[in-house]
C-alpha positions in Angstrom: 78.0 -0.4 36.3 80.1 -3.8 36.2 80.8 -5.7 33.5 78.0 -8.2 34.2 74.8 -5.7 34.8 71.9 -5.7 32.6 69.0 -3.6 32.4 65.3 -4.5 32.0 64.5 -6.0 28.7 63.0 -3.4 26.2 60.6 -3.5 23.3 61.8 -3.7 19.7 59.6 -0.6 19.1 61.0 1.9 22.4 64.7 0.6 21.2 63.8 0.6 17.5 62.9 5.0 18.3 66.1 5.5 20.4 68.8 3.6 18.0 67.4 5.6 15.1 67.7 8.7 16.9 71.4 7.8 17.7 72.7 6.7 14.3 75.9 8.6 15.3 76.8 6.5 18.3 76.5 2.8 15.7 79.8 0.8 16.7 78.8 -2.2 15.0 75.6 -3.6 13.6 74.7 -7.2 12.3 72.9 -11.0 12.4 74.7 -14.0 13.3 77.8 -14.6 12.2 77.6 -11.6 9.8 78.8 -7.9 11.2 79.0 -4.3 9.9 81.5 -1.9 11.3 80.9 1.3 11.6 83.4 3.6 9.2 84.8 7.6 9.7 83.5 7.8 6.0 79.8 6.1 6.4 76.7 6.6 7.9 74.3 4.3 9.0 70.4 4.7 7.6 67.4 3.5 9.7 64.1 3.1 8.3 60.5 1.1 7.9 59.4 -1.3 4.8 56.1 -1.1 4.1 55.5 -4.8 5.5 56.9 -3.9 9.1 60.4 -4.7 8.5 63.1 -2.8 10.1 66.1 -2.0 8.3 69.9 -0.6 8.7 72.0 0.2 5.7 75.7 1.0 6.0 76.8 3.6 3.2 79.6 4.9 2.2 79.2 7.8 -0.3 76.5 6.4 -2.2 77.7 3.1 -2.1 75.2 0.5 0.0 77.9 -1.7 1.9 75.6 -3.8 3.6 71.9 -4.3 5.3 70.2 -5.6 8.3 66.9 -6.5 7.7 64.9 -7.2 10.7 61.6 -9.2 11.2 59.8 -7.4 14.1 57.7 -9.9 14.9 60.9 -12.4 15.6 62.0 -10.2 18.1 60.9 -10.7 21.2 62.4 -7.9 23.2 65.9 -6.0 23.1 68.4 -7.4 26.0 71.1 -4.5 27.5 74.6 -5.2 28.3 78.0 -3.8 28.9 80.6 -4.8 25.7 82.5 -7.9 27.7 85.1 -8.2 24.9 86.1 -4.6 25.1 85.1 -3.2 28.4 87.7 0.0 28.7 85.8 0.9 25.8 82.5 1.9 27.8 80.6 0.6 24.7 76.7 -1.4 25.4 75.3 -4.6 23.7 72.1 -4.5 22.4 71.0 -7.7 21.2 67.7 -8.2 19.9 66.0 -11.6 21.3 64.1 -14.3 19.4 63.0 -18.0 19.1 60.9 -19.5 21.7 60.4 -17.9 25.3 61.7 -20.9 27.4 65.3 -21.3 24.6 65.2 -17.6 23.3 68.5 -16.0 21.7 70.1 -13.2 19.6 68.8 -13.2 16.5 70.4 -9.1 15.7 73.1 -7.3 17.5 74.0 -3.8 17.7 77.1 -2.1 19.8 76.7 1.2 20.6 79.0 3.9 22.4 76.8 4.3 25.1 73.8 2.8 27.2 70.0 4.3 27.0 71.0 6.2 30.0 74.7 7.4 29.0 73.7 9.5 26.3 73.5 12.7 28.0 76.6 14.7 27.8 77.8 12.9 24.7 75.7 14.2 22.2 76.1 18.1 22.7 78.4 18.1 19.7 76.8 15.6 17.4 74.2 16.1 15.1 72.2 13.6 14.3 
């Protein structure tokens, strides 16, 4: 895959599914200018508010480092690319798309150690 190659759009839903079932392979999460970096000693936590907002929590221990809260219905899909500031890496972009159709934009990002379709092999070892 080059470095310029992206994959169909997805839902927030179908990417919402995968990312929480690959928690393990979280390089970076955030909104705007504002980042979290994954840790050795944290884990990330996905889950649903009760008025359809997604959220992703960084912990350390059982310290709370920081939180993504995403509104759903601002997204308007999920945009796939390969990591064009580090691409020897082999790490994917996922932002997640908002504003208006015709001047959309990221509104969440999430960099990942792999694409949808890399997973395969890597996870043998990992638990999720």
């Amino acid at each position: 895959m080059s470095s310029t190659t992206q994959t169909a759009p997805l839902t927030f839903d179908v990417f919402w599914r995968w990312l929480s079932e690959h928690r393990n392979c979280v390089l970076r999460a955030g909104a705007g200018d504002t980042v979290l970096f994954d840790h050795e000693l944290g884990h990330w936590e996905f889950f649903d508010e009760p008025d359809n907002r997604a959220v992703v929590q960084l912990i350390i221990g059982k310290s709370l480092v920081g939180e993504v809260v995403i509104e759903r219905a601002d997204v308007l899909f999920v945009q796939v690319q390969p990591d064009v500031e580090d691409p020897n890496r082999g790490s994917f972009v996922f932002d997640c798309i908002g504003g208006p159709r015709d001047d959309s934009y990221p509104l969440y990002h999430f960099v990942l150690s792999h694409s949808m379709e890399g997973a395969g092999g890597q996870h043998a070892m990992l638990k999720h």
